[in-house]
N, C-alpha and C positions, 0 to 999 in steps of 0.2 A: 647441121647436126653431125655431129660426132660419133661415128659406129666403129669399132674394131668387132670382128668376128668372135676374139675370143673374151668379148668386154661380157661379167653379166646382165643380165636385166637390172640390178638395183644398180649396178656403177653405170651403165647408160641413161638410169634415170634421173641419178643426180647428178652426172655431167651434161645433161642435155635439156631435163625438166620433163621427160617426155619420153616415149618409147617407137619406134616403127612401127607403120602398121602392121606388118606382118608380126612382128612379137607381140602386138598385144592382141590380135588374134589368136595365136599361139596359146596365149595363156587365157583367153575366154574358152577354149576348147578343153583347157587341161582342166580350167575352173570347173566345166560342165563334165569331164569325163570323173571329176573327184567327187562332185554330187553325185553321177550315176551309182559308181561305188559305194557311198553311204546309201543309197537308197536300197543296192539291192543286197547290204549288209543287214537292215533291218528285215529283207524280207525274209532273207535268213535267219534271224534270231526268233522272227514271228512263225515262219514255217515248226524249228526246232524245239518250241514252244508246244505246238499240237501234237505231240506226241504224246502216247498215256502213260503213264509212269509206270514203272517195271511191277508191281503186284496189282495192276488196275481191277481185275476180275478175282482178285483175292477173297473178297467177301462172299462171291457166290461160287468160287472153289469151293470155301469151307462150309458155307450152305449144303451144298452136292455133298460134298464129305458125311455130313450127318447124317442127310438123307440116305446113302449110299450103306452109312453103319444100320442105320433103325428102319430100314424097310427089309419086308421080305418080298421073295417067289418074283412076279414079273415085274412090279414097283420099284423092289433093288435093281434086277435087270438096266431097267429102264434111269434109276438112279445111278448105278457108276458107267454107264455110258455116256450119260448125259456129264458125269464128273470127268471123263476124259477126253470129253470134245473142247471142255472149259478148258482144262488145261492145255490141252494142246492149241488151241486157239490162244491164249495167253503167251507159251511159249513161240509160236510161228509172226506173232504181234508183236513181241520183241526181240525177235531176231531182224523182220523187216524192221521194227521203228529204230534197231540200233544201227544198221544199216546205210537207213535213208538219212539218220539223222550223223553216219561218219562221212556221206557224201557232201553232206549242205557244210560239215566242216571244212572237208577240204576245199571245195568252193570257198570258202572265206577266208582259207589260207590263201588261196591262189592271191585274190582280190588282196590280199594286206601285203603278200610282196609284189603285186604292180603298184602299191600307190608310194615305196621311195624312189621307183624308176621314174615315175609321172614328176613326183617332187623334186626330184633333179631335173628333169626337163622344167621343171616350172623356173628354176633358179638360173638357169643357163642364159 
């Protein structure tokens, strides 16, 4: 068999028929770490998914709102409190869900420039 160091995998495998074991190890390892990365791409889109959409609690905002106009004495009381916990639960729900959901980006950025490093390793 024919090896030069700086031959790649595709010109060693049409001058030879066939690869080293060691390189095709090599690239059973980059195959399996390029599946890892798809897999924990999707678990990222699936996680970024569960997030609730920015007016989630909107409707029972505006529920509280009414309530808050047309009641009086302890029932109002009790109605724009209850309309400021909504909201501020809504606001604090989308602060974390924008948050958690700029981490799981970057995560994905990371993952999407390891796989032309892995790619050129695979090509080598």
């Amino acid at each position: 068999m024919i090896i030069s160091t700086n031959m790649s995998n595709a010109e060693c495998l049409k001058l030879n028929g066939t690869l080293p074991t060691d390189r095709i190890e090599s690239l059973i390892e980059i195959g399996n770490a390029l599946d890892v990365m798809v897999a924990v791409d999707c678990q990222i889109s699936e996680a970024l998914d569960q997030y609730p959409t920015e007016g989630f609690l909107q409707d029972a905002i505006t529920e509280a709102q009414y309530l808050a106009k047309n009641c009086r004495g302890e029932n109002k009381n009790v109605a724009e409190s209850l309309l400021k916990m909504l909201e501020e639960l809504q606001s604090d729900t989308n602060r974390s869900s924008e948050y958690g959901a700029s981490e799981l980006r970057a995560a994905r950025k990371a993952i999407d420039n390891l796989q032309p490093e892995i790619l050129k390793t695979r090509n080598d």
